[in-house]
Backbone atoms as SQL, in Angstrom:
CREATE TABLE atoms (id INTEGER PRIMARY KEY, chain TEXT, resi INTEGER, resn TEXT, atom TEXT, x REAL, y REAL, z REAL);
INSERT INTO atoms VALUES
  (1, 'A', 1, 'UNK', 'N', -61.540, -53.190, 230.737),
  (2, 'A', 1, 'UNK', 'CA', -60.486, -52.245, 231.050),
  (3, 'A', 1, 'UNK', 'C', -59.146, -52.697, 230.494),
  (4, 'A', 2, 'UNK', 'N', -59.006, -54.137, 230.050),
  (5, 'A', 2, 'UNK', 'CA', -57.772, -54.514, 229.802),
  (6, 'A', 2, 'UNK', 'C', -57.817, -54.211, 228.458),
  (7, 'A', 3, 'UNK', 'N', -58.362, -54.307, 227.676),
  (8, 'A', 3, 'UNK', 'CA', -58.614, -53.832, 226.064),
  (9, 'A', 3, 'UNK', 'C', -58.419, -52.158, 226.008),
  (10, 'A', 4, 'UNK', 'N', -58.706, -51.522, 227.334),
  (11, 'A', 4, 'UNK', 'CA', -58.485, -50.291, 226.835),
  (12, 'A', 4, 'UNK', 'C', -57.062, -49.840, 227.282),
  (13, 'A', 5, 'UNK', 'N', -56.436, -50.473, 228.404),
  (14, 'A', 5, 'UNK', 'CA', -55.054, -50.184, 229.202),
  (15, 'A', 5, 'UNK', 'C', -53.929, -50.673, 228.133),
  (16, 'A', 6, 'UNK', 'N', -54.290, -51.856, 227.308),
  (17, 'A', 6, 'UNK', 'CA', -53.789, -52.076, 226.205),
  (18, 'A', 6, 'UNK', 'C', -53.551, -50.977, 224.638),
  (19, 'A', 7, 'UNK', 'N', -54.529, -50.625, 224.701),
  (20, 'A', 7, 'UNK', 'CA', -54.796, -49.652, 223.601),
  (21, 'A', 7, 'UNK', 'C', -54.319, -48.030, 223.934),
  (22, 'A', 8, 'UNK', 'N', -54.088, -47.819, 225.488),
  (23, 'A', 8, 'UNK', 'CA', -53.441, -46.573, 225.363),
  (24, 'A', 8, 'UNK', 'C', -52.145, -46.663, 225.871),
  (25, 'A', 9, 'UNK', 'N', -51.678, -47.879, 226.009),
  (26, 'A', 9, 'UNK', 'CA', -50.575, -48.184, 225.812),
  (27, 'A', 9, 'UNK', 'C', -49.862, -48.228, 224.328),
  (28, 'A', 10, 'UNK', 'N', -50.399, -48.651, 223.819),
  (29, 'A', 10, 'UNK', 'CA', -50.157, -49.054, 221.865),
  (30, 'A', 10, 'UNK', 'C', -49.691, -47.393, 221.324),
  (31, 'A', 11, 'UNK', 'N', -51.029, -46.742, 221.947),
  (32, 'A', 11, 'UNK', 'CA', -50.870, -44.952, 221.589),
  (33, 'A', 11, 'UNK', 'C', -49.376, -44.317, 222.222),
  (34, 'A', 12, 'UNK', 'N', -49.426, -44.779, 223.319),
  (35, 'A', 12, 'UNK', 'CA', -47.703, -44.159, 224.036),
  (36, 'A', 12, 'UNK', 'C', -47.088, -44.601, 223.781),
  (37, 'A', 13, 'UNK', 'N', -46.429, -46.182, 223.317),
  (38, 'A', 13, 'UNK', 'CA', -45.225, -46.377, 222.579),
  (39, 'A', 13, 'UNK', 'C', -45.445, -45.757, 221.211),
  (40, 'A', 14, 'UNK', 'N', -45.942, -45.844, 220.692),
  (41, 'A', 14, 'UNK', 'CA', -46.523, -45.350, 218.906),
  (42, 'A', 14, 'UNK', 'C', -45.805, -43.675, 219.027),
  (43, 'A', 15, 'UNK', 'N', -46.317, -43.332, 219.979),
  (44, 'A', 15, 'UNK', 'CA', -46.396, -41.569, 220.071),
  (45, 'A', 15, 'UNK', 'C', -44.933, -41.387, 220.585),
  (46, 'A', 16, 'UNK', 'N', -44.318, -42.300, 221.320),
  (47, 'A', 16, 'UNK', 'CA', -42.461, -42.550, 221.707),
  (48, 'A', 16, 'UNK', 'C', -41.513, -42.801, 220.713),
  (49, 'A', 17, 'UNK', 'N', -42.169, -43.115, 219.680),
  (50, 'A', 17, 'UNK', 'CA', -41.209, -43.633, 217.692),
  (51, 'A', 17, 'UNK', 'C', -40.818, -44.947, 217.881),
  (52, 'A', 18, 'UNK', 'N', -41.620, -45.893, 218.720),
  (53, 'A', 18, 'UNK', 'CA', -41.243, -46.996, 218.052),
  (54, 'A', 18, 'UNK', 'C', -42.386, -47.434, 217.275),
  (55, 'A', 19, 'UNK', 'N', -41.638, -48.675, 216.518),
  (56, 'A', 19, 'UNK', 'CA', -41.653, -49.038, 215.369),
  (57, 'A', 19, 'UNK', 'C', -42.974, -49.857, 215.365),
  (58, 'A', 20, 'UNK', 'N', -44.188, -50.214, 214.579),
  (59, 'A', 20, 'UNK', 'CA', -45.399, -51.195, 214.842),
  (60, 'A', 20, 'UNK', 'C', -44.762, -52.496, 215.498),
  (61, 'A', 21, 'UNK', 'N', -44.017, -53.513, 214.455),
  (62, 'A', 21, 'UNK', 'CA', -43.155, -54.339, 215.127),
  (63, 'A', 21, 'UNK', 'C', -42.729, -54.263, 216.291),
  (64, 'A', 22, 'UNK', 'N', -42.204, -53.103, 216.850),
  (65, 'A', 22, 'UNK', 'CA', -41.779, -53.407, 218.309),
  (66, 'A', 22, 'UNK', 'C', -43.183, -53.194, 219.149),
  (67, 'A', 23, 'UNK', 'N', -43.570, -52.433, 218.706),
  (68, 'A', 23, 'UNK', 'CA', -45.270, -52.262, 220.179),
  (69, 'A', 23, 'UNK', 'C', -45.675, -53.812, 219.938),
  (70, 'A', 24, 'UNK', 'N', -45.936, -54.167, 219.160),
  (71, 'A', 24, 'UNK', 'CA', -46.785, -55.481, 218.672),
  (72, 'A', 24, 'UNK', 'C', -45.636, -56.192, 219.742),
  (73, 'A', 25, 'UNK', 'N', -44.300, -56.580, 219.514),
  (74, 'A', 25, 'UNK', 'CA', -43.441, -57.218, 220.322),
  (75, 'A', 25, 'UNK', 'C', -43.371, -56.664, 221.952),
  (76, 'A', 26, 'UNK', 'N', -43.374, -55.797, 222.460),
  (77, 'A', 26, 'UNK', 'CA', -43.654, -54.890, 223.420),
  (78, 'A', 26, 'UNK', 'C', -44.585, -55.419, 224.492),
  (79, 'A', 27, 'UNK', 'N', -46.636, -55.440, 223.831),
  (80, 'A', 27, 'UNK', 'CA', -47.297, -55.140, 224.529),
  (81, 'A', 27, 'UNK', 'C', -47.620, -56.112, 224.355),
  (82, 'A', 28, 'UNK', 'N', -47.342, -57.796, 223.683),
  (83, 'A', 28, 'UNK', 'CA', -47.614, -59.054, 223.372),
  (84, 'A', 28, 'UNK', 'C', -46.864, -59.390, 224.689),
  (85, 'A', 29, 'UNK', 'N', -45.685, -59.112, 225.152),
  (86, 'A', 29, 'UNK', 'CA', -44.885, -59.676, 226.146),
  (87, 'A', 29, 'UNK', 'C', -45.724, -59.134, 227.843),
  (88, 'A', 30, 'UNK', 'N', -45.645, -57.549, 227.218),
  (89, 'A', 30, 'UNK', 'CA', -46.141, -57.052, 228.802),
  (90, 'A', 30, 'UNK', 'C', -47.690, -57.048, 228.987),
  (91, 'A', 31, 'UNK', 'N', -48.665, -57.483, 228.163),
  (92, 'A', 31, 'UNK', 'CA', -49.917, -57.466, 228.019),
  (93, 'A', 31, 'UNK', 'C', -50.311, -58.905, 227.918),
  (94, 'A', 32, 'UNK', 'N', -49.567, -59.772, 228.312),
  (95, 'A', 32, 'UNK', 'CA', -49.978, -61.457, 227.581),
  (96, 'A', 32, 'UNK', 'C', -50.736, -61.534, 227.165),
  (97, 'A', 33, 'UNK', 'N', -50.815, -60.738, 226.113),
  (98, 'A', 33, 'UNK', 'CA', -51.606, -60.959, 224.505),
  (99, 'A', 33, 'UNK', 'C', -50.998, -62.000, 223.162),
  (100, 'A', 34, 'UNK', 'N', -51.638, -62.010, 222.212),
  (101, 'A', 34, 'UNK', 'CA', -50.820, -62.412, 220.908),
  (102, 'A', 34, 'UNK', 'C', -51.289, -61.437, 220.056),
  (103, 'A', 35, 'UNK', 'N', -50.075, -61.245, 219.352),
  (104, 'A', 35, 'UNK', 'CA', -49.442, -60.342, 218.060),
  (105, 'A', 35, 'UNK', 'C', -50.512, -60.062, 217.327),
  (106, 'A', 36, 'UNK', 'N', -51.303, -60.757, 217.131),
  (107, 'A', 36, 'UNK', 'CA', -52.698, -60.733, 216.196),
  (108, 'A', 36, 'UNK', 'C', -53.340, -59.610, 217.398),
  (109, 'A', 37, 'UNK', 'N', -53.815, -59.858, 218.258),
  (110, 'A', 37, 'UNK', 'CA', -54.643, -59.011, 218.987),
  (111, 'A', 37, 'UNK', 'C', -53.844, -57.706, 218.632),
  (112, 'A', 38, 'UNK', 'N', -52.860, -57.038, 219.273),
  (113, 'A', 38, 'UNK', 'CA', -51.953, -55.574, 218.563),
  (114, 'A', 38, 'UNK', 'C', -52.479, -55.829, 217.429),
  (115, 'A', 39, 'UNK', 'N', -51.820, -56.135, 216.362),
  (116, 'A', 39, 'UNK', 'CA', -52.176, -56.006, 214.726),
  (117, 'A', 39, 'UNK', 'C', -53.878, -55.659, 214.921),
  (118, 'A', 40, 'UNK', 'N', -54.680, -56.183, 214.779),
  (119, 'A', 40, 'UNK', 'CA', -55.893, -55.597, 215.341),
  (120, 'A', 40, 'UNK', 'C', -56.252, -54.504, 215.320),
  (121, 'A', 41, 'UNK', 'N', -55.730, -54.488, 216.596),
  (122, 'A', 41, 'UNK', 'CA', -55.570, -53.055, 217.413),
  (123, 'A', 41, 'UNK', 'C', -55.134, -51.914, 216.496),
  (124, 'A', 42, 'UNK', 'N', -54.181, -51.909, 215.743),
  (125, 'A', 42, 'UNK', 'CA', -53.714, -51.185, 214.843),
  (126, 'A', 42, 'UNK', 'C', -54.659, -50.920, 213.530),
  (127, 'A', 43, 'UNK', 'N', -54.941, -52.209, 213.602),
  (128, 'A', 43, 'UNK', 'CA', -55.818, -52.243, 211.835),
  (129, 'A', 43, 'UNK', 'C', -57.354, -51.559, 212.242),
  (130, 'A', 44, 'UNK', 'N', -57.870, -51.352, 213.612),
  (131, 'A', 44, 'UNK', 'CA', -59.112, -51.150, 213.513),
  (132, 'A', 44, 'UNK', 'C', -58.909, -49.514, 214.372),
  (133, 'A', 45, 'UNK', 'N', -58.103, -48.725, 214.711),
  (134, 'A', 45, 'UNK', 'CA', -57.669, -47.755, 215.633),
  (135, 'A', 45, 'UNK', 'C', -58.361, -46.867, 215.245),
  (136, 'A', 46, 'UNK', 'N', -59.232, -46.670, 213.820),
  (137, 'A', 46, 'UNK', 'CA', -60.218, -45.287, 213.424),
  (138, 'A', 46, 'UNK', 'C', -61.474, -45.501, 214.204),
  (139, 'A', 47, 'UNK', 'N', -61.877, -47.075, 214.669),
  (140, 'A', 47, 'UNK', 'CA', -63.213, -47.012, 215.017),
  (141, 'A', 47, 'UNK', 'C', -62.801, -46.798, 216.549),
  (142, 'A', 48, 'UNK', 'N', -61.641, -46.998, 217.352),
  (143, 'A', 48, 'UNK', 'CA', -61.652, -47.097, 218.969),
  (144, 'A', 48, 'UNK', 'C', -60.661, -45.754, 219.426),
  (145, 'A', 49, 'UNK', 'N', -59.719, -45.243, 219.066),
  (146, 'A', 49, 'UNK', 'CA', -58.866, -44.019, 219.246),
  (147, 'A', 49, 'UNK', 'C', -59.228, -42.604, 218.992),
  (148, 'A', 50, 'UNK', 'N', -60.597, -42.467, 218.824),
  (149, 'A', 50, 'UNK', 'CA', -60.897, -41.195, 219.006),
  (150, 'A', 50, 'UNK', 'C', -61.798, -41.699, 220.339),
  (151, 'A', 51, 'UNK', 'N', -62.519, -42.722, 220.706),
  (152, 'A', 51, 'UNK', 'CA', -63.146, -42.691, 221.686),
  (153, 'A', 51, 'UNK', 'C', -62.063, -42.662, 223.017),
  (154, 'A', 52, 'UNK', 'N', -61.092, -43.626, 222.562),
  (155, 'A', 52, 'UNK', 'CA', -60.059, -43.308, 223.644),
  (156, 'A', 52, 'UNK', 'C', -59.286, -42.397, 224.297),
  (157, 'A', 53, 'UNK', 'N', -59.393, -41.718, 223.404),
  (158, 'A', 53, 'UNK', 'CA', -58.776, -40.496, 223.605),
  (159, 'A', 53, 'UNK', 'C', -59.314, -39.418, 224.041),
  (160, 'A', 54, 'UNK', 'N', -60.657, -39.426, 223.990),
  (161, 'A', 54, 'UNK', 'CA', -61.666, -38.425, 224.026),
  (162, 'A', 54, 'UNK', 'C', -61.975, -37.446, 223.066),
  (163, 'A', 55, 'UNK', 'N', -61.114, -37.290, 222.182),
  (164, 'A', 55, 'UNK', 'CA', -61.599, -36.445, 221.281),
  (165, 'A', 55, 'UNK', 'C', -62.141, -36.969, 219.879),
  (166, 'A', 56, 'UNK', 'N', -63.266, -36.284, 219.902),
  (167, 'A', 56, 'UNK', 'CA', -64.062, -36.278, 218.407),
  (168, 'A', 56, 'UNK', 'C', -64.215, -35.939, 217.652),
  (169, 'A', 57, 'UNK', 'N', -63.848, -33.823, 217.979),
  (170, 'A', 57, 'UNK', 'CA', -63.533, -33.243, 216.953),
  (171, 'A', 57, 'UNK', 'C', -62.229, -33.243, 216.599),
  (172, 'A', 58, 'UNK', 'N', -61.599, -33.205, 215.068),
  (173, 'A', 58, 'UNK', 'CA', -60.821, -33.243, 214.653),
  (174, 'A', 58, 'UNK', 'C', -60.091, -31.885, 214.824),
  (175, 'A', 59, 'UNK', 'N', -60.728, -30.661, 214.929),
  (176, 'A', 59, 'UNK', 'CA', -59.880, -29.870, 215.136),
  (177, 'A', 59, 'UNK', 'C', -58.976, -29.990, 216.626),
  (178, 'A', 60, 'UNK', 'N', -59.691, -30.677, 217.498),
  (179, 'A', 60, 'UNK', 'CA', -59.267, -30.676, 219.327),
  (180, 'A', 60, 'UNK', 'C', -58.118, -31.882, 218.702),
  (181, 'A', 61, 'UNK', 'N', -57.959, -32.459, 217.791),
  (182, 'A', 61, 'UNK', 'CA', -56.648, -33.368, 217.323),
  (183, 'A', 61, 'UNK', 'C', -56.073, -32.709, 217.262),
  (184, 'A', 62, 'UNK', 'N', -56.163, -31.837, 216.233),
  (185, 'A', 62, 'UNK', 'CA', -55.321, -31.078, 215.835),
  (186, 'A', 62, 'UNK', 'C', -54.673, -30.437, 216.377),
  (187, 'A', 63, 'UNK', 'N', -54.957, -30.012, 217.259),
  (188, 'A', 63, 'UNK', 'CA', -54.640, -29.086, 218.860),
  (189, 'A', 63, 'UNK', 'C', -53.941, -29.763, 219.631),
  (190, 'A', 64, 'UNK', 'N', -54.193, -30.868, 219.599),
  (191, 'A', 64, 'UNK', 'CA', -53.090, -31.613, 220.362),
  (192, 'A', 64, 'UNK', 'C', -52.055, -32.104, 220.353),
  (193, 'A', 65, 'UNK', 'N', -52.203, -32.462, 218.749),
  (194, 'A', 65, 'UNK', 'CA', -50.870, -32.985, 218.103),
  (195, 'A', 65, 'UNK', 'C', -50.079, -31.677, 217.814),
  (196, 'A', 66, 'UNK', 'N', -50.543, -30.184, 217.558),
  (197, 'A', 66, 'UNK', 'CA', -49.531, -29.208, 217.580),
  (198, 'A', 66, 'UNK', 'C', -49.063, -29.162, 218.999),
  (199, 'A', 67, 'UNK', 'N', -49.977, -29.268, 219.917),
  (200, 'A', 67, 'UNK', 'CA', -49.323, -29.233, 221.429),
  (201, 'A', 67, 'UNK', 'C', -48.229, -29.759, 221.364),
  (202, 'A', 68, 'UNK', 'N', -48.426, -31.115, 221.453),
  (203, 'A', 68, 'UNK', 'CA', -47.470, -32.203, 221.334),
  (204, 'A', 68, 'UNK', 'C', -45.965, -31.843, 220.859),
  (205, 'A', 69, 'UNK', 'N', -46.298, -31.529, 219.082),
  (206, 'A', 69, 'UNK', 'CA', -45.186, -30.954, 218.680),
  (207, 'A', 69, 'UNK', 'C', -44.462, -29.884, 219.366),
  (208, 'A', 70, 'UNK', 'N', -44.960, -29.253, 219.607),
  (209, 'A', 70, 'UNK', 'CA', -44.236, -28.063, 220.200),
  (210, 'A', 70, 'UNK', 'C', -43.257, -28.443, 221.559),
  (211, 'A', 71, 'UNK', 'N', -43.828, -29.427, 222.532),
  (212, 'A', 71, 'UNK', 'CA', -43.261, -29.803, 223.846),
  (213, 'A', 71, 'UNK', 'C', -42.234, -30.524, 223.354),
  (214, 'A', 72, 'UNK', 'N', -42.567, -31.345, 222.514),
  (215, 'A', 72, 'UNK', 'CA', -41.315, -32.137, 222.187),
  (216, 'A', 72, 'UNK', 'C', -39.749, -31.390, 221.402),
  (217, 'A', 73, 'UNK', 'N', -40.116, -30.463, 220.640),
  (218, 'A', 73, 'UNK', 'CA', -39.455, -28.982, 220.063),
  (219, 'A', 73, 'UNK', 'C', -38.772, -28.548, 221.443),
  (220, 'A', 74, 'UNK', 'N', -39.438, -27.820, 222.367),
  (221, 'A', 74, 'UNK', 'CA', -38.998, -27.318, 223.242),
  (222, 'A', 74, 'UNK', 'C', -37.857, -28.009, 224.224),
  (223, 'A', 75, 'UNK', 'N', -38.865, -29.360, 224.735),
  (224, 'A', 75, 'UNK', 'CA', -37.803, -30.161, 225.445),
  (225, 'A', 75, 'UNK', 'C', -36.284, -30.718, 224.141),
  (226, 'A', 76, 'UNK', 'N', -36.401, -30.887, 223.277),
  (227, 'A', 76, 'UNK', 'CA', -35.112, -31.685, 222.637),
  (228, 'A', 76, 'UNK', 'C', -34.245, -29.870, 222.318),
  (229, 'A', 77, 'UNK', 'N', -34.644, -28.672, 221.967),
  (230, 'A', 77, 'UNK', 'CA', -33.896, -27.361, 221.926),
  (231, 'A', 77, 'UNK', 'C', -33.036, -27.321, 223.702),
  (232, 'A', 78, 'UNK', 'N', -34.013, -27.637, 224.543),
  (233, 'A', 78, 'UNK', 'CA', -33.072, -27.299, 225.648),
  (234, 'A', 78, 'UNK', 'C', -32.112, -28.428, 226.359),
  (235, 'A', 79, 'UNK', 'N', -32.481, -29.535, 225.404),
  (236, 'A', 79, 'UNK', 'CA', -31.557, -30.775, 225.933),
  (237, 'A', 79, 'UNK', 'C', -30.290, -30.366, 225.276),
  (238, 'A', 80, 'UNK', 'N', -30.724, -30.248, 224.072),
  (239, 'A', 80, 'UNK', 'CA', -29.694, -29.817, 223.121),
  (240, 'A', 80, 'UNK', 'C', -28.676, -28.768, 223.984),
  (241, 'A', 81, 'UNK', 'N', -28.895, -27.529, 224.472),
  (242, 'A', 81, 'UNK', 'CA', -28.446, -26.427, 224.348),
  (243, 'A', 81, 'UNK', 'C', -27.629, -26.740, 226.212),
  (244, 'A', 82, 'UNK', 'N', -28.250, -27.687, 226.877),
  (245, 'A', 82, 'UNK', 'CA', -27.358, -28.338, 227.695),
  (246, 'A', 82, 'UNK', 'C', -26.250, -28.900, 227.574),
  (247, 'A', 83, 'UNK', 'N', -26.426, -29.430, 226.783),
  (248, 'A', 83, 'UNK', 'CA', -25.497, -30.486, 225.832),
  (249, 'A', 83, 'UNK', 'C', -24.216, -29.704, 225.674),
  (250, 'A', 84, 'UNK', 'N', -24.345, -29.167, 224.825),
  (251, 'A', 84, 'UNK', 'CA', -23.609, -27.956, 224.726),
  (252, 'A', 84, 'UNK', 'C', -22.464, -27.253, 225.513),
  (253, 'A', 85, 'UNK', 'N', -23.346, -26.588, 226.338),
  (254, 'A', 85, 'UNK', 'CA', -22.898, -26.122, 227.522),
  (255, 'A', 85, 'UNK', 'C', -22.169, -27.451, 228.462),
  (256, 'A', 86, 'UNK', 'N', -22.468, -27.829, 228.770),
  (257, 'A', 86, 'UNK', 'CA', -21.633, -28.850, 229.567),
  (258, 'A', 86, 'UNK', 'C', -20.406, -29.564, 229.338),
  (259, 'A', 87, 'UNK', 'N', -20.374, -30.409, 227.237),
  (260, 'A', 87, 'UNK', 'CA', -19.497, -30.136, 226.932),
  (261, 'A', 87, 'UNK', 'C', -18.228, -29.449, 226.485),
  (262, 'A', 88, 'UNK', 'N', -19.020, -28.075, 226.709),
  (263, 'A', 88, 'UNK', 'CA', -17.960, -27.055, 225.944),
  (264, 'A', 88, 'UNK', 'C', -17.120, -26.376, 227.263),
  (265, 'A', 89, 'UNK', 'N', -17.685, -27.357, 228.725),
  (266, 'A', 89, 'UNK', 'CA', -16.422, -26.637, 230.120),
  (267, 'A', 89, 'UNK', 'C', -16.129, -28.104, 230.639),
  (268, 'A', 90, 'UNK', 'N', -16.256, -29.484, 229.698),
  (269, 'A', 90, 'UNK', 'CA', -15.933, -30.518, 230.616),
  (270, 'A', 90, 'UNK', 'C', -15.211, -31.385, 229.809),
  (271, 'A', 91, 'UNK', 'N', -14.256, -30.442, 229.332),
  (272, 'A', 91, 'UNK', 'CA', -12.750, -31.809, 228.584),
  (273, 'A', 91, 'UNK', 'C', -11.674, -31.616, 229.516),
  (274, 'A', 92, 'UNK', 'N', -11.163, -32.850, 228.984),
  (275, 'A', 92, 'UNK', 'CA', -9.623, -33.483, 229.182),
  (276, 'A', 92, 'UNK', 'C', -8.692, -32.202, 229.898),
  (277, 'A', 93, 'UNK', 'N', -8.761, -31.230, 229.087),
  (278, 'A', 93, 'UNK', 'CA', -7.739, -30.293, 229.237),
  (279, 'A', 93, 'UNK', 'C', -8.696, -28.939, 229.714),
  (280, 'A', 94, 'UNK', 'N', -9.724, -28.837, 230.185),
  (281, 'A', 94, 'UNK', 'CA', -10.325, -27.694, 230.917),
  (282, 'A', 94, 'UNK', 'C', -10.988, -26.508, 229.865),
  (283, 'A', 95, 'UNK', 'N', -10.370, -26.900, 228.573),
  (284, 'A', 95, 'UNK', 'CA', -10.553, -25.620, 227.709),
  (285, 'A', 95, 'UNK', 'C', -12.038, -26.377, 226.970),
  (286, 'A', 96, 'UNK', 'N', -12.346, -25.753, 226.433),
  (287, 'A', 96, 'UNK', 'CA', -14.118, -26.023, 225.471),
  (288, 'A', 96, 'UNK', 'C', -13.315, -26.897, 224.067),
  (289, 'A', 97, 'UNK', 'N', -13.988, -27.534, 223.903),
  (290, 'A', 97, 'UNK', 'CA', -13.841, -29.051, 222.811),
  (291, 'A', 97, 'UNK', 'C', -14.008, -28.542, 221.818),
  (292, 'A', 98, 'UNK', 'N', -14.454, -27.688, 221.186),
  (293, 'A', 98, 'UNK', 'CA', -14.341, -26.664, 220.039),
  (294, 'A', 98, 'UNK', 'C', -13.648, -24.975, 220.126),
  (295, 'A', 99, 'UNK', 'N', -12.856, -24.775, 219.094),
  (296, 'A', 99, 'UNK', 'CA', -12.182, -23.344, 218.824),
  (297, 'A', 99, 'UNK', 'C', -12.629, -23.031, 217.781),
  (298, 'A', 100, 'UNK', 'N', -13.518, -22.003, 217.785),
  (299, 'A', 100, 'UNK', 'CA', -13.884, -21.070, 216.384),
  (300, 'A', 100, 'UNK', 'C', -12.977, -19.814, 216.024),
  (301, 'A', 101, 'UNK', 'N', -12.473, -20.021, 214.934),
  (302, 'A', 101, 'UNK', 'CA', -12.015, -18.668, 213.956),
  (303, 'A', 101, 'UNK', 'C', -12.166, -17.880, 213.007),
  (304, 'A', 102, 'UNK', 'N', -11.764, -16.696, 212.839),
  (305, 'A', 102, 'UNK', 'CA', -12.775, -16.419, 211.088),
  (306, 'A', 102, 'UNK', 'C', -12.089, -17.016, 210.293),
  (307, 'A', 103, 'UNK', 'N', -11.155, -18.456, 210.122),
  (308, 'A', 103, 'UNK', 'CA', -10.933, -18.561, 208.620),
  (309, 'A', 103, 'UNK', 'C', -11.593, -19.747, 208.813),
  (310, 'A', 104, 'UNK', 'N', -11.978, -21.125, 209.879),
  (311, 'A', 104, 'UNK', 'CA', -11.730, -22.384, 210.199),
  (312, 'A', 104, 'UNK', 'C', -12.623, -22.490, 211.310),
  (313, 'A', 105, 'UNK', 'N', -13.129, -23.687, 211.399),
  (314, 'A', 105, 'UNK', 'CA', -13.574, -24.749, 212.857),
  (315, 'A', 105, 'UNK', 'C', -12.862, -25.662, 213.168),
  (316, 'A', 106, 'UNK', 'N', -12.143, -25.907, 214.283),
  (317, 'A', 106, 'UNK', 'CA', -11.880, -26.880, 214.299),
  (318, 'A', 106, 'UNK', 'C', -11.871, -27.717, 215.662),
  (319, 'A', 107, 'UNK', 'N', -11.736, -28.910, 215.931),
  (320, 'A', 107, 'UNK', 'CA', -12.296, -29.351, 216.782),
  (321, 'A', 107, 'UNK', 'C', -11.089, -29.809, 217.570),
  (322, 'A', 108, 'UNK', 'N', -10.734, -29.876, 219.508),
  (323, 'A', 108, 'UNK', 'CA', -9.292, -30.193, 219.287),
  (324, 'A', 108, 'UNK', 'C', -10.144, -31.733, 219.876),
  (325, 'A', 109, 'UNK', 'N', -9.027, -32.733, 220.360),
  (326, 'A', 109, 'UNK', 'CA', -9.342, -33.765, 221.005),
  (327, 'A', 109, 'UNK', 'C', -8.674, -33.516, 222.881);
């Protein structure tokens, strides 16, 4: 079980954007493993990550990784569009941190 709690760990930082180097640094510290075991892990992931994962057919990948894409699309559009909104009623001076015109943008401080 520790070879596999390891390995779908490797998949969730991997699938989070960090870097091989850092999982390898990562799951060497929180897995008291060595670096070689990750590297491994990485170098052999066609023969153990479809079993881990459960899927075999490649199209049910495929399906997932568009899933995937899409949630992650969705959640960063509405972080974004918070963002937004919050800064554009929470400056210094009460007014929105940007003024649009038809000749210019400009931004005040």
């Amino acid at each position: 079980m520790n070879v596999v709690s390891r390995r779908l760990e490797l998949l969730k930082l991997e699938g989070f954007g960090f870097s091989q180097a850092e999982v390898v640094k990562e799951l060497g510290v929180k897995r008291a493993c060595s670096k070689w075991t990750v590297y491994s892990d990485f170098e052999t992931r066609e023969s153990w990550q479809p079993t881990v994962q459960s899927a075999m057919d490649a199209h049910c990948v495929l399906l997932k990784v568009v899933n995937r894409y899409e949630q992650v699309y969705r959640q960063a559009s509405f972080r974004t569009q918070a963002y937004f909104r919050y800064t554009s009623t929470h400056s210094d001076t009460g007014k929105p941190l940007w003024n649009t015109t038809e000749q210019e943008t400009s931004y005040t401080s």
